[in-house]
DSSP file (Angstrom, degrees, kcal/mol; ACC not computed):
  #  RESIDUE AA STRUCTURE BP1 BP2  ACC     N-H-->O    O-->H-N    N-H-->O    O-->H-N    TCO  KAPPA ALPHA  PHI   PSI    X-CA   Y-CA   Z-CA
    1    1 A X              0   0    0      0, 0.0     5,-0.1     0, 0.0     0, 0.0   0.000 360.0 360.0 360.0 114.3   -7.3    4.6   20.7
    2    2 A X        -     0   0    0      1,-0.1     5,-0.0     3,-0.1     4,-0.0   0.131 360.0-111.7 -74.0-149.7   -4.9    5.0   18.2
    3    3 A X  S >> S+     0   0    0      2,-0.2     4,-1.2     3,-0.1     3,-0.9   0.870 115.3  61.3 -99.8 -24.9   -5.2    4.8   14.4
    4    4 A X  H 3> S+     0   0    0      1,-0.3     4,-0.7     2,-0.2     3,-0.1   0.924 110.0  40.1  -2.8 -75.3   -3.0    1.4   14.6
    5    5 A X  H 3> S+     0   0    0      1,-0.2     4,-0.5     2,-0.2    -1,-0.3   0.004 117.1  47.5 -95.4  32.8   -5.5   -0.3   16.7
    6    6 A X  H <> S+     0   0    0     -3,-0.9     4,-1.8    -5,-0.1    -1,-0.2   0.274 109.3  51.4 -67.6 -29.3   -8.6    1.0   14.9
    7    7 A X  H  X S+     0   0    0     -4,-1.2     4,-2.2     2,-0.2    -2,-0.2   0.751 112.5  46.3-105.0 -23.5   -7.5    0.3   11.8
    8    8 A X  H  X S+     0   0    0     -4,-0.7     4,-1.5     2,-0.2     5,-0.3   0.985 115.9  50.4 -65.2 -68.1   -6.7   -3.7   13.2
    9    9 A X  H  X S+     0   0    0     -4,-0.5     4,-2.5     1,-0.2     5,-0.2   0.864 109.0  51.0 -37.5 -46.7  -10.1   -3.5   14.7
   10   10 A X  H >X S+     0   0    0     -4,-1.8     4,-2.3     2,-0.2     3,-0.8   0.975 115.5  39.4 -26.1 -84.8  -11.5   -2.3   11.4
   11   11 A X  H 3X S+     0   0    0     -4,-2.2     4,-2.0     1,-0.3    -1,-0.2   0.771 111.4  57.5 -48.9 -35.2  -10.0   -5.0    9.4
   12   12 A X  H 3X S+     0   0    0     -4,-1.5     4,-2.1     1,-0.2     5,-0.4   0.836 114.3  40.3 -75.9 -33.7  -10.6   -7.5   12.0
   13   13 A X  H <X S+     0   0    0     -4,-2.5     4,-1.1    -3,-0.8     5,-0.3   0.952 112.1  52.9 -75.1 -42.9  -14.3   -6.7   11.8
   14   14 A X  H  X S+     0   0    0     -4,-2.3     4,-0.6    -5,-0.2    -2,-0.2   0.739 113.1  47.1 -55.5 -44.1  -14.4   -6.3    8.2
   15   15 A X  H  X S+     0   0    0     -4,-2.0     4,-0.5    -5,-0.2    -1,-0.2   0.990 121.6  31.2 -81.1 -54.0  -12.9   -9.7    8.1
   16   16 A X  H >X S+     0   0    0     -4,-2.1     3,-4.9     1,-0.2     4,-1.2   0.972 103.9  73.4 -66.8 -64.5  -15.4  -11.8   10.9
   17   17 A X  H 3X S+     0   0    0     -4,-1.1     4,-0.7    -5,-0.4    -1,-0.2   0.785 105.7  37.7 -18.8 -68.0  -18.7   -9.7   10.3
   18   18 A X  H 3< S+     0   0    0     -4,-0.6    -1,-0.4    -5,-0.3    -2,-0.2   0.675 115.3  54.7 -74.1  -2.0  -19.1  -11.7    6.7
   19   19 A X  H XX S+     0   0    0     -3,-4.9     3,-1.5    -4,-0.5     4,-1.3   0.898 100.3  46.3 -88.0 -34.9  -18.1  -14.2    7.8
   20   20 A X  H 3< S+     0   0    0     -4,-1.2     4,-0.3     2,-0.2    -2,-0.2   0.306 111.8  60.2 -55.0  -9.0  -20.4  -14.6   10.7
   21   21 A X  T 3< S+     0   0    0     -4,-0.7    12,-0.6    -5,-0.3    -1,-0.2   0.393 106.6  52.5 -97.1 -24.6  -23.4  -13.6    7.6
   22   22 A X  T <4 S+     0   0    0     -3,-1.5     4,-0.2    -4,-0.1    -2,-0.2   0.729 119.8  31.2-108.9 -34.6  -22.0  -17.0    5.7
   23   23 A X  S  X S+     0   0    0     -4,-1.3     4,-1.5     2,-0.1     5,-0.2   0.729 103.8  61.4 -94.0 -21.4  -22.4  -19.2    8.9
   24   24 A X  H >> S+     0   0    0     -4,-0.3     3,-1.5     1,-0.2     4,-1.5   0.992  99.6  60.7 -71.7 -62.0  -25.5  -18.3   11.3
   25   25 A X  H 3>>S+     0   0    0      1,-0.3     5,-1.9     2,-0.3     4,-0.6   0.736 105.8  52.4 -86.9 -29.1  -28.2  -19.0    8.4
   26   26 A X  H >45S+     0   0    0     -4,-0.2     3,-0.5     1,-0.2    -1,-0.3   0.969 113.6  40.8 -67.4 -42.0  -26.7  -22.7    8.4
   27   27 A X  H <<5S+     0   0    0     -4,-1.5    -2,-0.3    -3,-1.5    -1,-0.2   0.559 113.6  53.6 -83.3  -4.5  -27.2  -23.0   11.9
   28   28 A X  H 3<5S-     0   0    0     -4,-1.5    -1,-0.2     2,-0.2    -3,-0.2   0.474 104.3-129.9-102.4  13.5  -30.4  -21.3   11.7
   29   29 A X  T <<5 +     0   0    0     -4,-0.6     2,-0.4    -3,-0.5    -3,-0.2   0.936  69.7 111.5  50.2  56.6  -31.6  -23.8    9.1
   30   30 A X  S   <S-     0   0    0     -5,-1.9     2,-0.4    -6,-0.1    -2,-0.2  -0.990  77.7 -64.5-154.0 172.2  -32.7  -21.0    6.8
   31   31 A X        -     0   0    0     -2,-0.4     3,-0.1    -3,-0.1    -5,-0.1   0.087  49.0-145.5 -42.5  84.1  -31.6  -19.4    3.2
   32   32 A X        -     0   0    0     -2,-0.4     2,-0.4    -7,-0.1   -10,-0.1  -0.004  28.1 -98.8 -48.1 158.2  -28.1  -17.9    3.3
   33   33 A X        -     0   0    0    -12,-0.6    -1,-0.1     1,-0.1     3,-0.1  -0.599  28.7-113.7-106.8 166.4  -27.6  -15.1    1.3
   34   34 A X  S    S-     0   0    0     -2,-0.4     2,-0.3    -3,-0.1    -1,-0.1   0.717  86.1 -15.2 -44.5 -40.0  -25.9  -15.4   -2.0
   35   35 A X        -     0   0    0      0, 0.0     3,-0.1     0, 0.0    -1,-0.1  -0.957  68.6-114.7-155.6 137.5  -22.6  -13.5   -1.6
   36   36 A X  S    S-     0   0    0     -2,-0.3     4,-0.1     1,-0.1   -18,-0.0  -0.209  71.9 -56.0 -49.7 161.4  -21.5  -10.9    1.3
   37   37 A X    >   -     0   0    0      1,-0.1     3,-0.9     2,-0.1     4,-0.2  -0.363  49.0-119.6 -77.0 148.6  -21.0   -7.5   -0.3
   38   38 A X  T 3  S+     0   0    0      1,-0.2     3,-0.3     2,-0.1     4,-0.3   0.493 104.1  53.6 -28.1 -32.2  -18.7   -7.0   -3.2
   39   39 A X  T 3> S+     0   0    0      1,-0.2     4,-2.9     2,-0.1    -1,-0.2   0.205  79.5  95.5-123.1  19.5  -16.1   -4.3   -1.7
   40   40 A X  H <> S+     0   0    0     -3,-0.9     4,-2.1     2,-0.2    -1,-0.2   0.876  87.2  47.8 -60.8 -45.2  -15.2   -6.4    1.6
   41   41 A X  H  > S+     0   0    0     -3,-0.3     4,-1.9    -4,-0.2    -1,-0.2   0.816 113.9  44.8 -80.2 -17.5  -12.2   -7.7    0.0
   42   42 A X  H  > S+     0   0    0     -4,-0.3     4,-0.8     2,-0.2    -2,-0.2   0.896 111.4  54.3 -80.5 -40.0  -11.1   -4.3   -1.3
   43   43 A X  H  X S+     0   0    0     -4,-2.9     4,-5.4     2,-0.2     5,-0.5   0.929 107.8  54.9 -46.0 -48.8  -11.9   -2.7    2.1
   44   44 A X  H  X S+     0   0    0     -4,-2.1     4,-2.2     1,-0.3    -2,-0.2   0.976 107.7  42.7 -35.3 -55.5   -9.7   -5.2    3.5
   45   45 A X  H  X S+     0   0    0     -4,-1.9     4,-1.2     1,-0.2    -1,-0.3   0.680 108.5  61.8 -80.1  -7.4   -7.0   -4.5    1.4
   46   46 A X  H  X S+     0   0    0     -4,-0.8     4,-1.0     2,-0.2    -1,-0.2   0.925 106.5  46.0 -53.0 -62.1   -7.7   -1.0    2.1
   47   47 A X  H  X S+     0   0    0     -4,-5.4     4,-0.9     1,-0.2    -2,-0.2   0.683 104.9  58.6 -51.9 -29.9   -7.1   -1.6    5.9
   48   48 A X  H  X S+     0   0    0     -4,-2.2     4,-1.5    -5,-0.5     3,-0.4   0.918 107.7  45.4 -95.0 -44.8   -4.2   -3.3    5.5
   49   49 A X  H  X S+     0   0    0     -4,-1.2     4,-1.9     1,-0.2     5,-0.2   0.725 110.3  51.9 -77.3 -11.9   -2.5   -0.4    3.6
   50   50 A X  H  X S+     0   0    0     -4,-1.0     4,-3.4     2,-0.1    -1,-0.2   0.889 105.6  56.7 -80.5 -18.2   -3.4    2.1    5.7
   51   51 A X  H  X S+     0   0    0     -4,-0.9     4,-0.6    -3,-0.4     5,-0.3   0.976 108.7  43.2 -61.7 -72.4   -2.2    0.1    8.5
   52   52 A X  H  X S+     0   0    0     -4,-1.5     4,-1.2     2,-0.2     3,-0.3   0.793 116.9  52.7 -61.1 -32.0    1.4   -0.2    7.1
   53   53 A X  H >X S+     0   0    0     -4,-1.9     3,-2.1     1,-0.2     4,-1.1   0.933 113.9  42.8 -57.8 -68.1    1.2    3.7    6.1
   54   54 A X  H 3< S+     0   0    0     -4,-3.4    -1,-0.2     1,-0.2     4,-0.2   0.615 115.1  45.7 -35.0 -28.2    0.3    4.3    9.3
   55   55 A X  H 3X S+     0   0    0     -4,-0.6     4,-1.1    -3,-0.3    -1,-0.2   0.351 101.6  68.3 -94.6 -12.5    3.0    1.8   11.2
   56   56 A X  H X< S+     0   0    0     -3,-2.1     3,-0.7    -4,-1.2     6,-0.3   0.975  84.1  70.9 -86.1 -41.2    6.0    3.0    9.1
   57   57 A X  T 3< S+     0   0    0     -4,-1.1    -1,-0.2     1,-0.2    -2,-0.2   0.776  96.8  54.2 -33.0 -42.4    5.8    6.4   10.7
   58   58 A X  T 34 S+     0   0    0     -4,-0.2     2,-0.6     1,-0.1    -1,-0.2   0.958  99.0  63.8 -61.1 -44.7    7.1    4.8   13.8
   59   59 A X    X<  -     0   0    0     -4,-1.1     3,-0.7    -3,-0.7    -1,-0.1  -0.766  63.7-159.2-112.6 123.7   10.2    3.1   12.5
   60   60 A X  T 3  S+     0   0    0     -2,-0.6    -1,-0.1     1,-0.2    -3,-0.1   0.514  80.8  74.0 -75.5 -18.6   12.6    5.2   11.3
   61   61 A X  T 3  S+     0   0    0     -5,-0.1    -1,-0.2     2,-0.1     2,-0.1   0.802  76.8  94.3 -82.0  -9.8   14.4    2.8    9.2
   62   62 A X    <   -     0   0    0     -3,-0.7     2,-0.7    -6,-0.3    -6,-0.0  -0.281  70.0-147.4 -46.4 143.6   11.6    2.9    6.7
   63   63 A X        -     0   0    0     -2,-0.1     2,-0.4     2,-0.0    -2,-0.1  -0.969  11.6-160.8-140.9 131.7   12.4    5.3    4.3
   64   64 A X        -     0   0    0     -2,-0.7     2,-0.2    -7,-0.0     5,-0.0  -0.989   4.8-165.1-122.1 129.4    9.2    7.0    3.0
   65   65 A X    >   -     0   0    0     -2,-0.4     3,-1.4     0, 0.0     4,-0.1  -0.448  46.2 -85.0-120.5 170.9    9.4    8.8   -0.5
   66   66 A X  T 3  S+     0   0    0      1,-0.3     3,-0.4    -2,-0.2    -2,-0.0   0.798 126.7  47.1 -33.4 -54.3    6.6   11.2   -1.7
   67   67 A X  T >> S+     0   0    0      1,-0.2     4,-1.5     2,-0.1     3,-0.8   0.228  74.8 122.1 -88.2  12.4    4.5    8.4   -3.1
   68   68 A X  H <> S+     0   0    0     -3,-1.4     4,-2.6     1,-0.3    -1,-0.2   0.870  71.2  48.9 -47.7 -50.4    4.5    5.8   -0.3
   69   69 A X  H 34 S+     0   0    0     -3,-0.4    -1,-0.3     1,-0.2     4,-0.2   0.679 114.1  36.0 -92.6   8.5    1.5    5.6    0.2
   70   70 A X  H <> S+     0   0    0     -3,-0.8     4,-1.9     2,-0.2    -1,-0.2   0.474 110.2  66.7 -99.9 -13.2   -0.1    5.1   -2.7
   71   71 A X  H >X S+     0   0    0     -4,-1.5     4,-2.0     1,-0.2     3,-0.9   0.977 104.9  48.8 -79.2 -46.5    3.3    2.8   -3.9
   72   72 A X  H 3< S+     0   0    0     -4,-2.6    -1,-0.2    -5,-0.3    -2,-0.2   0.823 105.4  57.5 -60.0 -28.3    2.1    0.0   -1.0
   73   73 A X  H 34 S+     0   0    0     -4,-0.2    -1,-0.2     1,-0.2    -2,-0.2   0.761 111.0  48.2 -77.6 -29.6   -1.7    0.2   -2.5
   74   74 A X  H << S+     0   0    0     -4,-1.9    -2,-0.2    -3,-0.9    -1,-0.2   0.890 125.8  18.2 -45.5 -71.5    0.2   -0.9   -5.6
   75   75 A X  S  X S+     0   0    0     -4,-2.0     4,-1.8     1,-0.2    -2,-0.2  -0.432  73.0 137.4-148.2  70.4    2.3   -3.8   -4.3
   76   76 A X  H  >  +     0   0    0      2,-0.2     4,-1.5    -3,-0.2    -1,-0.2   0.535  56.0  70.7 -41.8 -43.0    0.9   -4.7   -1.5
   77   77 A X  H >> S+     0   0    0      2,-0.2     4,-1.2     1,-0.2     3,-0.8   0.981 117.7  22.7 -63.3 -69.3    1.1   -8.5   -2.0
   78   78 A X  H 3> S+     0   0    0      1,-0.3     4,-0.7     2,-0.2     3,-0.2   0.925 116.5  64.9 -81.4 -29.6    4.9   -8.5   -1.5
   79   79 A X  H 3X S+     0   0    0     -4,-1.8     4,-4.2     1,-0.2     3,-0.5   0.799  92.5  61.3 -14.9 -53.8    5.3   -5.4    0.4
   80   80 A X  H <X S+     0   0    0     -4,-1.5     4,-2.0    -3,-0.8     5,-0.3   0.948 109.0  38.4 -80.2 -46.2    3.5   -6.5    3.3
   81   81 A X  H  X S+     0   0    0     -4,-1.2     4,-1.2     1,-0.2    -1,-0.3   0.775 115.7  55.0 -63.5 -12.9    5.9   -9.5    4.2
   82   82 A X  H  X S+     0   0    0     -4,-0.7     4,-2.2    -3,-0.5    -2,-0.3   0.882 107.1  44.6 -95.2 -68.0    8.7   -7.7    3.4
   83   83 A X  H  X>S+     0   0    0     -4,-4.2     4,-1.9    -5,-0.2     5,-0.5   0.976 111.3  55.3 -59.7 -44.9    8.2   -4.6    5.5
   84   84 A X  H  X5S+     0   0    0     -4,-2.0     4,-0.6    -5,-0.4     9,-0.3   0.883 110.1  46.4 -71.7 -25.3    7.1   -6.8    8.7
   85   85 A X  H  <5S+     0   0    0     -4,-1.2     4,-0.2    -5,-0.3    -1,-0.2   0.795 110.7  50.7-109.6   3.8   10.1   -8.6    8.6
   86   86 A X  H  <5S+     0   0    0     -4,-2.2    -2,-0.2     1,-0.1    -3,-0.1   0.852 123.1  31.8 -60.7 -22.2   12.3   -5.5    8.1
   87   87 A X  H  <5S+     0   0    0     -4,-1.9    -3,-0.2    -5,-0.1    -2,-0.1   0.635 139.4  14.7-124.7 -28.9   10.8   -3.8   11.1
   88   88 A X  S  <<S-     0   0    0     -4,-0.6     3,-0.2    -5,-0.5    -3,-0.2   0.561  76.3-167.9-125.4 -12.2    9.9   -7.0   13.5
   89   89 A X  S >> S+     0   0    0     -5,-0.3     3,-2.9    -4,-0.2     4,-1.8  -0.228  72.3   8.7  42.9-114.4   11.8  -10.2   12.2
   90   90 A X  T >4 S+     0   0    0      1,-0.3     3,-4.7     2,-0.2     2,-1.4   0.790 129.3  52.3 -50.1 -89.0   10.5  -13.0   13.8
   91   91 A X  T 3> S+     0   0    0      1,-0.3     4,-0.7     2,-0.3    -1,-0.3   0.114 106.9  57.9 -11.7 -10.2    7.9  -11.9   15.4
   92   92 A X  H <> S+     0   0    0     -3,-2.9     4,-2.0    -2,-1.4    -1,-0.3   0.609  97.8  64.8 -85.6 -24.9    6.5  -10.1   11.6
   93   93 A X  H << S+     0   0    0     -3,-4.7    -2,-0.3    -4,-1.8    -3,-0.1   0.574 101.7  44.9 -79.6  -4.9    6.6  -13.3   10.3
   94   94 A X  H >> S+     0   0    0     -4,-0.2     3,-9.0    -5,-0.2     4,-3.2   0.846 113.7  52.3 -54.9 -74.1    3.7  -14.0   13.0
   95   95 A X  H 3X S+     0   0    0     -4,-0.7     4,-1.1     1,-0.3    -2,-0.2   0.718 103.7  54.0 -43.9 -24.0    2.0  -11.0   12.1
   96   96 A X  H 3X S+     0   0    0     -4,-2.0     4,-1.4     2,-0.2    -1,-0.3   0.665 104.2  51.6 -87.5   0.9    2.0  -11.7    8.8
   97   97 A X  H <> S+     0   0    0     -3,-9.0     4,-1.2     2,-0.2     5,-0.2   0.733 112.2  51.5 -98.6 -30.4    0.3  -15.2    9.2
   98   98 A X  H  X S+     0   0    0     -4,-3.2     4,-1.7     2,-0.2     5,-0.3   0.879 109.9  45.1 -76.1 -17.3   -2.3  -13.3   11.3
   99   99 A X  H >X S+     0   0    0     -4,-1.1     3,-2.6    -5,-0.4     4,-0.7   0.768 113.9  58.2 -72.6 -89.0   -3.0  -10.5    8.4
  100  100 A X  H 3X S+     0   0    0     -4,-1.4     4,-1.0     1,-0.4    -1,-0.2   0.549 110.9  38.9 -52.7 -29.2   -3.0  -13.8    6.2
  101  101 A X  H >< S+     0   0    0     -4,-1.2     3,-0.6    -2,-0.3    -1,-0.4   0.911 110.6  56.7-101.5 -18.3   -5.7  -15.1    8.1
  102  102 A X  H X< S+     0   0    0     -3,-2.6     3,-1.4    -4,-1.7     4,-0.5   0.958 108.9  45.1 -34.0 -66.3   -7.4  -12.2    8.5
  103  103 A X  H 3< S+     0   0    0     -4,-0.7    -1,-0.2    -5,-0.3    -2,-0.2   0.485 121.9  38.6 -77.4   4.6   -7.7  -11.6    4.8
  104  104 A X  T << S+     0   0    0     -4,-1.0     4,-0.5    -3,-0.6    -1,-0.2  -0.134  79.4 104.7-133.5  48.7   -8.7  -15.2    4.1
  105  105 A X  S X> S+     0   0    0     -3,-1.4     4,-2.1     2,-0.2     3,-1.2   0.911  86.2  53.4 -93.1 -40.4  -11.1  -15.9    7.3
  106  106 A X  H 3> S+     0   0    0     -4,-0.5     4,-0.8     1,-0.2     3,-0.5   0.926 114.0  41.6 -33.6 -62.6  -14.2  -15.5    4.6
  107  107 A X  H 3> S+     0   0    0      1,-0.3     4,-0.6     2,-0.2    -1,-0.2   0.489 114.1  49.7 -47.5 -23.8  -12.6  -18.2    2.4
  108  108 A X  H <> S+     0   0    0     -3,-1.2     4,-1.0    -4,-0.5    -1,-0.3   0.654 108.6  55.3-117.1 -43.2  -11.7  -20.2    5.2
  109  109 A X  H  X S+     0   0    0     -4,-2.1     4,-0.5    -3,-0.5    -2,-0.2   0.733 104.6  51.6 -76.8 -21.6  -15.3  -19.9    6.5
  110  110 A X  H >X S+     0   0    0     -4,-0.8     4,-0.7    -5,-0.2     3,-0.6   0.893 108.3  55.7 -98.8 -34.7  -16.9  -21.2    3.4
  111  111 A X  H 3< S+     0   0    0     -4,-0.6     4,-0.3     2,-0.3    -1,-0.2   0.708 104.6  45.8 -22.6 -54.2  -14.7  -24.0    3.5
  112  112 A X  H 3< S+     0   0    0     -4,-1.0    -1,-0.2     1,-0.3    -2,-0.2   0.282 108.9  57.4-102.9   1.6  -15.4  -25.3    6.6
  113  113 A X  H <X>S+     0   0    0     -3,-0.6     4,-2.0    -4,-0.5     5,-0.6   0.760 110.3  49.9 -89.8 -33.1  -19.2  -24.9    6.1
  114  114 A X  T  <5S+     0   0    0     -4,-0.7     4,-0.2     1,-0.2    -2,-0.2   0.674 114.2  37.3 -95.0  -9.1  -18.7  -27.1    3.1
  115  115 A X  T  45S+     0   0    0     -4,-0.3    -1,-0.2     2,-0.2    -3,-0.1   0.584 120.0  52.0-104.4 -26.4  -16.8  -29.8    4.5
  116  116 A X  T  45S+     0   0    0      1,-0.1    -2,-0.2    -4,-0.0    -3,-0.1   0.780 125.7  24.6 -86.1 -35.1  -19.1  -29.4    8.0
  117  117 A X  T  <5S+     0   0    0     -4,-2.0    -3,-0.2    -5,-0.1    -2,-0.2   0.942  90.2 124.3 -92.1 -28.1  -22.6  -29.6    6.1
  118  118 A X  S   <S-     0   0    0     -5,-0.6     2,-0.1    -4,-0.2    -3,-0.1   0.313  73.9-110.6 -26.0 138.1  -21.5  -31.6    2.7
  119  119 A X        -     0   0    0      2,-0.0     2,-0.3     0, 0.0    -1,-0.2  -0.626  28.4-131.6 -93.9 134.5  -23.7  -34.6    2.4
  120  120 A X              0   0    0      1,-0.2     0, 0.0    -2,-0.1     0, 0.0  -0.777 360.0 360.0 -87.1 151.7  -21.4  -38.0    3.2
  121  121 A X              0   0    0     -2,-0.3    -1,-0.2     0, 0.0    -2,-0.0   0.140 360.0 360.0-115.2 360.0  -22.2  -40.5    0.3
């Protein structure tokens, strides 16, 4: 396996794994626990930069300076759409809606618990 797809899996686990911690205890009718751990979202964003370090190596039209990787850990928010459609076009602009939902499937989850269990008045 490469470190590509480990590091997707990673993230992809990183992301469902609390999330799946925010939803079973509703459907098991017992006390959820207060918050998922603290350094999930930072792992995330951890995964996600190692990913691009890691994926820039391929494409040679990336131009990688001394500091690269620590310059993406930086500015990451606009980096990330910005490199996937330099290197993929359309087809980053996919990828970037799945990293988007990736990094917000927690948020997403708590939502749709609130809106599924919310008492109608």
């Amino acid at each position: 396996m490469s470190r590509k797809k480990w590091l997707i899996a990673s993230l992809f686990g990183v992301s469902v794994i609390p999330s799946l911690f925010e939803i079973l205890p509703y459907f098991l009718d017992v006390m959820p626990v207060p918050n998922s751990p603290a350094g999930v979202g930072t792992l995330k964003i951890l995964l996600t930069v190692l990913w691009i370090d890691a994926d820039s190596k391929l494409h040679p039209q990336v131009v990688r300076c001394f500091d690269y990787g620590f310059l993406v850990l930086i500015f990451w928010v606009p980096y990330l759409p910005w490199y996937l459609w330099h290197t993929r076009r359309v087809a980053g602009l996919l990828m970037y809606a799945g990293f988007l939902a990736l990094l917000a499937t927690p948020d997403l989850t708590q939502f749709l618990i609130y809106l599924w269990f919310s008492p109608s008045s």
